[in-house]
C-alpha positions as CSV (number, residue, x, y, z in Angstrom):
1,X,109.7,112.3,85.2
2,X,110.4,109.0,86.5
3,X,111.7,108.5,89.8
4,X,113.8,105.3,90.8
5,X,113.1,102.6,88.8
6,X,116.7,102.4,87.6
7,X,116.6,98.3,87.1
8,X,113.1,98.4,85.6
9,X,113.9,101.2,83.1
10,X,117.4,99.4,82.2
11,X,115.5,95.8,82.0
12,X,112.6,98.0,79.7
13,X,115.2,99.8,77.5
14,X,117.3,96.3,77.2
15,X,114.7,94.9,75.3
16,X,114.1,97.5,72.5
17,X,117.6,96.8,71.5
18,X,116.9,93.0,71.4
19,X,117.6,91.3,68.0
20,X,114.4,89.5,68.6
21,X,110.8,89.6,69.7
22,X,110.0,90.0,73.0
23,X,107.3,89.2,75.4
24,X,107.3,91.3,78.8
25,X,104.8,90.9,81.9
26,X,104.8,93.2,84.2
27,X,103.5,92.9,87.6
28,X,102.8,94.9,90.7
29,X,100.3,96.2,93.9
30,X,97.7,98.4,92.6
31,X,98.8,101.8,92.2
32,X,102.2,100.9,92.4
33,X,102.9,103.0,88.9
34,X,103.0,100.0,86.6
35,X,101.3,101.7,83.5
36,X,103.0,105.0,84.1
37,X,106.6,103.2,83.9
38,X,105.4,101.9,80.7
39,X,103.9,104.2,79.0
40,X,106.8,106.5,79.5
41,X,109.9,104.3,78.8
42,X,107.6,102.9,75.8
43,X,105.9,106.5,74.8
44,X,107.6,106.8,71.5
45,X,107.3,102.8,70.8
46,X,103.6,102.2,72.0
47,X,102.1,101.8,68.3
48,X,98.4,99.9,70.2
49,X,97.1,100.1,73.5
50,X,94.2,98.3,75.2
51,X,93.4,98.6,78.9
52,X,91.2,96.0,80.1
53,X,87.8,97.2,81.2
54,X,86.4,95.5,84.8
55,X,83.6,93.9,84.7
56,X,82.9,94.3,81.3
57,X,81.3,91.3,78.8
58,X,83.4,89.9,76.4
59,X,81.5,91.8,73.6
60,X,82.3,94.6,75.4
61,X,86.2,94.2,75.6
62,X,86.2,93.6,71.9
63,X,84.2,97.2,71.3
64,X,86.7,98.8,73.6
65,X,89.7,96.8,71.1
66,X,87.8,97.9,68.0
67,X,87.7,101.6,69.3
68,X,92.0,101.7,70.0
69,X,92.3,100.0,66.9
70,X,90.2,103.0,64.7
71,X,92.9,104.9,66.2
72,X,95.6,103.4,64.5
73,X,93.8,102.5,61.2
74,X,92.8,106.1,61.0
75,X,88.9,104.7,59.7
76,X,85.7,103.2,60.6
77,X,86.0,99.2,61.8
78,X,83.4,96.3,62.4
79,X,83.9,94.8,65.6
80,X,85.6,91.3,65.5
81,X,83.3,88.7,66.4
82,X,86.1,87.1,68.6
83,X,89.6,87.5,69.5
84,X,90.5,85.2,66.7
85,X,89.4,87.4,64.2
86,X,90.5,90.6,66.4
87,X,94.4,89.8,66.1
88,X,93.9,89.0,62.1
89,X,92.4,92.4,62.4
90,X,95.5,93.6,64.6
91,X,98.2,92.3,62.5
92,X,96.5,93.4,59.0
93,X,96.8,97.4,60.7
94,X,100.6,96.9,62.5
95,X,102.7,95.0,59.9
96,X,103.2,98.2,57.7
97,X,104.1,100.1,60.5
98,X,107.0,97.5,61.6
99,X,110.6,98.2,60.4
100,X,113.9,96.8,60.6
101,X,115.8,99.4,62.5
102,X,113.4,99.9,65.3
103,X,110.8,98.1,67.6
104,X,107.1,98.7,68.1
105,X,105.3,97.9,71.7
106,X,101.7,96.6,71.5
107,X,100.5,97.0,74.7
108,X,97.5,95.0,76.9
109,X,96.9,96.6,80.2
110,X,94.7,95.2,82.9
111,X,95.1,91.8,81.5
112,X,93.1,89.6,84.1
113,X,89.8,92.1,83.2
114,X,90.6,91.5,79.7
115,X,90.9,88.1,79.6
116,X,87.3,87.4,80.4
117,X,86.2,83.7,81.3
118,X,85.3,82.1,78.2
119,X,86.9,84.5,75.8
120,X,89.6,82.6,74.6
121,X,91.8,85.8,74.3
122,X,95.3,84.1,75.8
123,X,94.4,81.5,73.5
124,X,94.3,83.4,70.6
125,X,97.2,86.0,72.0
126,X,99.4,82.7,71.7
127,X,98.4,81.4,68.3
128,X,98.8,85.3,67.2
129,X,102.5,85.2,69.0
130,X,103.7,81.8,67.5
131,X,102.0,82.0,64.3
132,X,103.5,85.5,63.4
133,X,104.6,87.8,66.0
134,X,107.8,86.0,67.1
135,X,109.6,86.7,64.0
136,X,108.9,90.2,64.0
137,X,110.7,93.5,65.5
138,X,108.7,93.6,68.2
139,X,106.9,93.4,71.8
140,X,104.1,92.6,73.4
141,X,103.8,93.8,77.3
142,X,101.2,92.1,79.2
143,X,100.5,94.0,82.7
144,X,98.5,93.7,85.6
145,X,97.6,94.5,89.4
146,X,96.6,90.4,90.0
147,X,99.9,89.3,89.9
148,X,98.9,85.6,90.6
149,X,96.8,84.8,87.7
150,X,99.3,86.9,85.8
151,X,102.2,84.2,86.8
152,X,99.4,81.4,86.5
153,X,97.5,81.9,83.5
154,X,100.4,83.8,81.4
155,X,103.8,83.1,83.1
156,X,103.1,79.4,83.9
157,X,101.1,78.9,81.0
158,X,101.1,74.8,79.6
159,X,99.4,76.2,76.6
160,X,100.4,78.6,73.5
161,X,101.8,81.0,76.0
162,X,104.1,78.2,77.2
163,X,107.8,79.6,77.7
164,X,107.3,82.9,75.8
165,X,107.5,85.4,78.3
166,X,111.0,86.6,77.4
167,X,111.5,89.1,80.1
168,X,109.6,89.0,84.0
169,X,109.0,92.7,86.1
170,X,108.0,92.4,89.5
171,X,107.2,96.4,90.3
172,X,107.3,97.2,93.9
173,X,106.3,100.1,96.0
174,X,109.2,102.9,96.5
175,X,111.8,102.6,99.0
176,X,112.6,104.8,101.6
177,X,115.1,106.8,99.2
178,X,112.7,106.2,95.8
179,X,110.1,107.8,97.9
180,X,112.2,111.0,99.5
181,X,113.2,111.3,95.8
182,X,110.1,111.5,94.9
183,X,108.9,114.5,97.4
184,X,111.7,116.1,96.5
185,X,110.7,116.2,92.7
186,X,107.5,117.3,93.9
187,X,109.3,120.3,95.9
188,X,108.0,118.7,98.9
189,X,110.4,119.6,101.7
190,X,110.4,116.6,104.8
191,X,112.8,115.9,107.6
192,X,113.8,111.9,107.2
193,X,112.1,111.5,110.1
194,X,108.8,112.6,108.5
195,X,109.2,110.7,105.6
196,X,109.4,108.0,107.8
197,X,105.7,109.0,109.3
198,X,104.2,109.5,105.9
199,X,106.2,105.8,104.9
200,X,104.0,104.2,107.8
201,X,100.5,105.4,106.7
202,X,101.1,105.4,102.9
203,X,104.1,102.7,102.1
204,X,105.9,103.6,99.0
205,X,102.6,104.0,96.4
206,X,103.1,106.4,94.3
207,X,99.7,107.4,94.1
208,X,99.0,108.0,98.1
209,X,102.4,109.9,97.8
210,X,100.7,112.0,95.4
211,X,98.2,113.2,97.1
212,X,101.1,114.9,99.9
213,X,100.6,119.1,99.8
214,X,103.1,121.3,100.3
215,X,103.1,124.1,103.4
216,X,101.6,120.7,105.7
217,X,103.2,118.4,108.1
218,X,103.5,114.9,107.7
219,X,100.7,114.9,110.3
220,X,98.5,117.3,108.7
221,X,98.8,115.3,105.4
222,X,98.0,112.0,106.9
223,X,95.0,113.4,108.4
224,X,94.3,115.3,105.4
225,X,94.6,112.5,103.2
226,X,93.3,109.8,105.5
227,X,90.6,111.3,107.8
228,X,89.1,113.8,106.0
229,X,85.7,113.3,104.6
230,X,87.0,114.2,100.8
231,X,90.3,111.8,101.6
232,X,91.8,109.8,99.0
233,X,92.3,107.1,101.6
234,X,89.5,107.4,103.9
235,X,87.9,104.6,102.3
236,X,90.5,103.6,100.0
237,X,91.1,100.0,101.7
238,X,87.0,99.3,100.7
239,X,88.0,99.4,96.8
240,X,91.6,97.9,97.1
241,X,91.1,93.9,97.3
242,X,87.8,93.9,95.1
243,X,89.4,95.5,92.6
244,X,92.3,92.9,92.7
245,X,90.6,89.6,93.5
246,X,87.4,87.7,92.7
247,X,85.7,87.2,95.8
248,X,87.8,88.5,98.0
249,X,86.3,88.3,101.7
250,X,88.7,85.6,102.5
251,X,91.6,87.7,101.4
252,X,90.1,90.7,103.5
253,X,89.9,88.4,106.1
254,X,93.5,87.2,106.3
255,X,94.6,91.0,105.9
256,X,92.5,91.6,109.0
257,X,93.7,88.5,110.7
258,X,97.2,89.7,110.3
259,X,96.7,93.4,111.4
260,X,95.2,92.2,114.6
261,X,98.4,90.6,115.6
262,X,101.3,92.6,116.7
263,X,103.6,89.9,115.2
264,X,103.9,87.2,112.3
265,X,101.3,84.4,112.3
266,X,101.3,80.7,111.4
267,X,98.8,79.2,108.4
268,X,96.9,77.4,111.3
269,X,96.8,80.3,113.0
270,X,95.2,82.5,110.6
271,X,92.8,79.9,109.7
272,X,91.9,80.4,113.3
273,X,91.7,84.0,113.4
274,X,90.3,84.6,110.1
275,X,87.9,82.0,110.1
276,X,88.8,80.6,106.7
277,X,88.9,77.0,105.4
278,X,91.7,74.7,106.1
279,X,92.8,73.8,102.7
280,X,93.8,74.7,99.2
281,X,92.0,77.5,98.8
282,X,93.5,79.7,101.2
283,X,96.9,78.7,100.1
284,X,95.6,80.3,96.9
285,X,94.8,83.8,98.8
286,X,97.9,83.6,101.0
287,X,99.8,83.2,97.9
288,X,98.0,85.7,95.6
289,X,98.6,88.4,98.6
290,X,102.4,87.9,98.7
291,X,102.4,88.1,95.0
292,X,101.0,91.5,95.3
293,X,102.9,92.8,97.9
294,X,100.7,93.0,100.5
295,X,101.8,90.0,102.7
296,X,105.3,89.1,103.1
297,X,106.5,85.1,104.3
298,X,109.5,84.6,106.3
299,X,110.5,81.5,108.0
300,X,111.7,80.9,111.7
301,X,115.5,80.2,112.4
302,X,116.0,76.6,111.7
303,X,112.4,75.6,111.2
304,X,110.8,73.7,108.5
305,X,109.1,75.2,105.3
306,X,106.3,74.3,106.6
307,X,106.5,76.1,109.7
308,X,106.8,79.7,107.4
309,X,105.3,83.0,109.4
310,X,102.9,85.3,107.5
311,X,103.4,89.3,108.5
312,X,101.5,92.2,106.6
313,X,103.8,94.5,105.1
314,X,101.1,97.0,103.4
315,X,101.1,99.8,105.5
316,X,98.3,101.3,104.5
317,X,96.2,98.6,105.0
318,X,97.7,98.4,108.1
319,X,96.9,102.3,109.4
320,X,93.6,101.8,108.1
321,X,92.3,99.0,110.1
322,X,94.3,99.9,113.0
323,X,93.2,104.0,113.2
324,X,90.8,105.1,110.2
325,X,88.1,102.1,110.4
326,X,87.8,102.5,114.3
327,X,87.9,106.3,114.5
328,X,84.6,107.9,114.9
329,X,85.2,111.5,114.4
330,X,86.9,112.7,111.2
331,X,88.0,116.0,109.8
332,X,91.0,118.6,111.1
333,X,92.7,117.9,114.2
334,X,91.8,114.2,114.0
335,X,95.4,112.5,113.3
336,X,96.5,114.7,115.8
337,X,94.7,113.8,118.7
338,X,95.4,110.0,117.5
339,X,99.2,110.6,117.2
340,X,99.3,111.8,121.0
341,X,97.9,108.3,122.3
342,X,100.4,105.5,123.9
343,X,98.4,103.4,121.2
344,X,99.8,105.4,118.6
345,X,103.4,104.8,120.1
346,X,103.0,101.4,120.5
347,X,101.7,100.8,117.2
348,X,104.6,102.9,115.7
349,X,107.3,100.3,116.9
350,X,105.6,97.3,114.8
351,X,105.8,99.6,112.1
352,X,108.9,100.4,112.0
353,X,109.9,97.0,112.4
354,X,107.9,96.2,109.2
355,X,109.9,98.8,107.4
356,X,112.9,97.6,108.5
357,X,111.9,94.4,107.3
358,X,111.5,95.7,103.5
359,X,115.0,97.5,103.8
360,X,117.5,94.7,104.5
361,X,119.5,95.5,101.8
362,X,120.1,99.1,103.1
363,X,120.6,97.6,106.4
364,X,123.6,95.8,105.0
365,X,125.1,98.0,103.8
366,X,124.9,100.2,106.6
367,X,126.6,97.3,108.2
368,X,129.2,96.9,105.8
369,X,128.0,93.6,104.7
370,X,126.7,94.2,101.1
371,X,128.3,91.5,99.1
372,X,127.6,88.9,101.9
373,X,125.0,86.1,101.4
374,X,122.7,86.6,104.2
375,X,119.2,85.2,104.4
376,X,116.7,87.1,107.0
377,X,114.7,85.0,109.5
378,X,112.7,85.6,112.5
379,X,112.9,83.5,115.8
380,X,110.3,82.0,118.1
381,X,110.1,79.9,120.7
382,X,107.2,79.1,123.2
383,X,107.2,79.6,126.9
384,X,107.3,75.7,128.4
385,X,106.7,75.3,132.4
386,X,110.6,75.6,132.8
387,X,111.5,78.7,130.5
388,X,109.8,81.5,129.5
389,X,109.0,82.5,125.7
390,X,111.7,84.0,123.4
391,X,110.8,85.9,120.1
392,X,113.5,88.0,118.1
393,X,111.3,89.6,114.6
394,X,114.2,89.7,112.8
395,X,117.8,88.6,112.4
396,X,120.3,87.9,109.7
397,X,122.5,84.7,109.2
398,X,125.7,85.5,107.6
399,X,128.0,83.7,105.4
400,X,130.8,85.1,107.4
401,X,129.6,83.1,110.7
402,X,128.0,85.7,111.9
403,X,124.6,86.7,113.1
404,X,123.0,89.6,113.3
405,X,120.3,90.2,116.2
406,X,118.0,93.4,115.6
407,X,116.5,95.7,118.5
408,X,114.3,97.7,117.0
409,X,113.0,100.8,118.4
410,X,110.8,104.0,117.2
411,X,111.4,107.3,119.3
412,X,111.4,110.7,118.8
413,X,115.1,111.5,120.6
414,X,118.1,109.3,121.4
415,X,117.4,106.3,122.8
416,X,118.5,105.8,126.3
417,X,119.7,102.1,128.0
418,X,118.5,101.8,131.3
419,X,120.0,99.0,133.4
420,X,116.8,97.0,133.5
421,X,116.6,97.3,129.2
422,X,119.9,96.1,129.3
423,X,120.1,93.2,131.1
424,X,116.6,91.9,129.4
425,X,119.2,92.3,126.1
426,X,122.0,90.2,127.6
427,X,119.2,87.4,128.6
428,X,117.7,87.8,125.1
429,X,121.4,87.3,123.7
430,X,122.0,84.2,126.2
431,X,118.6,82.5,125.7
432,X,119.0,82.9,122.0
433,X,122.6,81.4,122.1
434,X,121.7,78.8,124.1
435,X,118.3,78.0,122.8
436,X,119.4,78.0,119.1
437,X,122.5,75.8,119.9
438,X,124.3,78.3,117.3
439,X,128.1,78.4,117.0
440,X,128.0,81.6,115.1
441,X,129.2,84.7,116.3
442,X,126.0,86.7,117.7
443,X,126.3,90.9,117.8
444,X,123.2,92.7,118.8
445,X,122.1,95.6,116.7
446,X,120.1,98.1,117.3
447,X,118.3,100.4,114.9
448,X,116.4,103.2,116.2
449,X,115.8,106.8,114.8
450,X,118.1,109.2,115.9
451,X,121.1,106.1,117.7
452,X,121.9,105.4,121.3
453,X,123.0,107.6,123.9
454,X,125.4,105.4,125.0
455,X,125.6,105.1,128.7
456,X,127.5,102.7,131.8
457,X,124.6,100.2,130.6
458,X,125.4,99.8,127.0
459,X,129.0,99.3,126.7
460,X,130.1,96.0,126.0
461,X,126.6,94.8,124.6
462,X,125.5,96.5,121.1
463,X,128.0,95.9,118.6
464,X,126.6,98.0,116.1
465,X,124.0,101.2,115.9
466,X,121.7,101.8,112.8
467,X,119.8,105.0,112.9
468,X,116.6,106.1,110.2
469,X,119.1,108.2,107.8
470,X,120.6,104.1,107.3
471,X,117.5,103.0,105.7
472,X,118.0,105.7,103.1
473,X,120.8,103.9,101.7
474,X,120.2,103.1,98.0
């Protein structure tokens, strides 16, 4: 059964009933369920199948083809001596099996292992496309984890390949609701709140969600999972970008970069941090991580383009190098002890934030404002001799004139204003009015987990409280 999805699957099943050919990438994070979504909408369409193989020769990509395509030819085959010959082969062995009434799905999977350098196989998939497949009752989806050369060598394509992808599938990790849906399939009963805790050490993958038992906490699942010596994820983060990315210390470099830093971070200063060259080629990492969902860019309240932040929005990657890398003992009892520490607290908040970041959309609606153009931004500005430092991680500009300025907090009970929280709120509001030279109408908002236990100190200065049950808004 698939969970969520409802836009993919209606994007998927929209172009079956197509009156002509179609050519669909999908994209996504690894393990984010792309081939599962396909090969289940597609199951009773899906007439040839070839997953790349990583790492493999050229030679042996064309064995692996020659192997699917005995499948469908029901006999014996001699491998094609290259992919010119191989998608002769393919179309000789799928043309009887087209018909009018109903489409056929040839599927590549794994693309970027696939298409090895120097085979000449998105060459030869375009000459097989415009020299025959267009006109037929058909589609070809391309998928793959590396979503940048995906949009560079297939989407963006000057070549044969040029303006033929018909249909474009971005598949992210599950939301807050996707995910809960998902447990509950799974008969996996968790307060909001815990789904919350599993959300900051597993994101929305389907395939960490997996892993979740039943009869265990959301604590003894995370150390289960994470900490145990037999744990999918203990050492999960070690495979993860070398299975994406060719070479790919820089791009571990940057994730570490951005993980050491409780808040977004400039280009320079990740070039800093991470030690990586100042030029091109880390705008290439920077950009293939945010086209795989492991980075997100946001820019500053009226700053330049130039001036964008970078934030890590993986939260696995995030737990890991913040508690499984550093922890020296492993095994039961582990996460425990960990979730007990102020560390752990501390760290909570930033995550939570991120979250929130990811869920603006239920965040508007909470607030009412679902059909208003907003765009998200964060504000910063550095402490001079005069004034000291002012930084707000997120607020929304409205259409309406209005902007929205977040307080975010994690805890375990109501959250309680004491007069010194609240007037460092009322400067925050003043300094950013005044600082920002906005004429917009400014309401603080807080979202926390379980609202405000409002009090003589926060009357008159939160317009609006968001709880955790508000990010479950679909």
């Amino acid at each position: 059964m698939i969970i969520g999805r409802k836009k993919e699957i209606a994007l998927l099943e929209d172009v079956l009933q197509s009156p002509k050919a179609e050519m669909v990438t999908v994209i996504g994070r690894r393990r984010v369920g792309k081939t599962f979504l396909i090969d289940n909408v597609y199951k009773d369409e899906i007439i040839f199948k070839q997953t790349g193989v990583r790492n493999a020769s050229n030679e042996e990509q064309l064995r692996t083809f020659t192997k699917k395509l005995e499948e469908l030819a029901n006999k014996k085959l001699e491998v094609p001596k290259d992919w010119l010959d191989a998608f002769f082969l393919l179309k000789k062995y799928i043309a009887p099996r087209l018909s009018k009434k109903k489409k056929v799905v040839l599927f590549f999977d794994e693309l970027p292992w696939l298409a090895v350098n120097g085979s000449n196989f998105l060459d030869y998939l375009g000459h097989f496309w415009n020299d025959w497949a267009y006109q037929k009752n058909l589609v070809i989806v391309l998928c793959g984890s590396a979503s940048s050369w995906i949009i560079k060598k297939v989407i963006n394509d000057k070549g044969g390949l040029h303006n033929r992808v018909s249909k474009y599938l971005h598949l992210k990790p599950f939301t807050l609701k996707e995910t809960e849906a998902y447990l509950q399939a799974k008969q996996l009963s968790f307060t909001r709140y815990q789904i919350v805790q599993l959300y900051m050490a597993f994101g929305g993958i389907p395939l960490y969600l997996e892993e979740i038992q039943k009869g265990k906490s959301a604590i003894q699942n995370i150390n289960d999972i994470c900490f145990s010596e037999t744990g999918l994820l203990k050492n999960e983060f070690n495979r993860l970008y070398n299975a994406l990315f060719d070479n790919a210390d820089n791009h571990v470099a940057i994730i570490r970069a951005l993980a050491s830093k409780q808040k977004g971070l400039s280009r320079n200063e990740i070039i800093k941090i991470a030690k990586v060259p100042n030029g091109s080629s880390t705008s290439i990492v920077l950009e293939e991580l945010e086209q795989s969902d492991f980075i997100m860019a946001y820019h500053p309240y009226k700053k330049k383009k130039k001036d964008k932040l970078y934030r890590l929005i993986d939260e696995y990657s995030l737990f890991y190098l913040k508690f499984i890398e550093n922890t020296a003992f492993s095994g039961e009892g582990t996460f425990l002890q960990l979730s007990d520490k102020q560390a752990f607290k501390i760290w909570c908040g930033y995550a939570y934030e991120g979250i929130c970041m990811k869920h603006v959309t239920s965040i508007k609606k909470a607030l009412g404002i679902g059909g208003v153009y907003t765009t998200t931004y964060s504000y910063l500005k550095k402490a001079t001799e005069e004034e000291k430092g002012l930084q707000i991680d997120m607020l929304l500009e409205r259409a309406d004139r209005v902007i929205n300025l977040f307080e975010i907090k994690f805890y375990n009970t109501e959250f309680v204003f004491t007069k010194a929280y609240a007037e460092k709120l009322r400067q925050r509001l003043w300094a950013f009015q005044r600082r920002s030279k906005t004429r917009h109408q400014i309401w603080m908002t807080m979202i926390t987990t379980f609202g405000v236990k409002h009090n003589k100190h926060s009357l008159g200065l939160v317009e609006k409280v968001l709880t955790l049950e508000d990010l479950f808004l679909e």
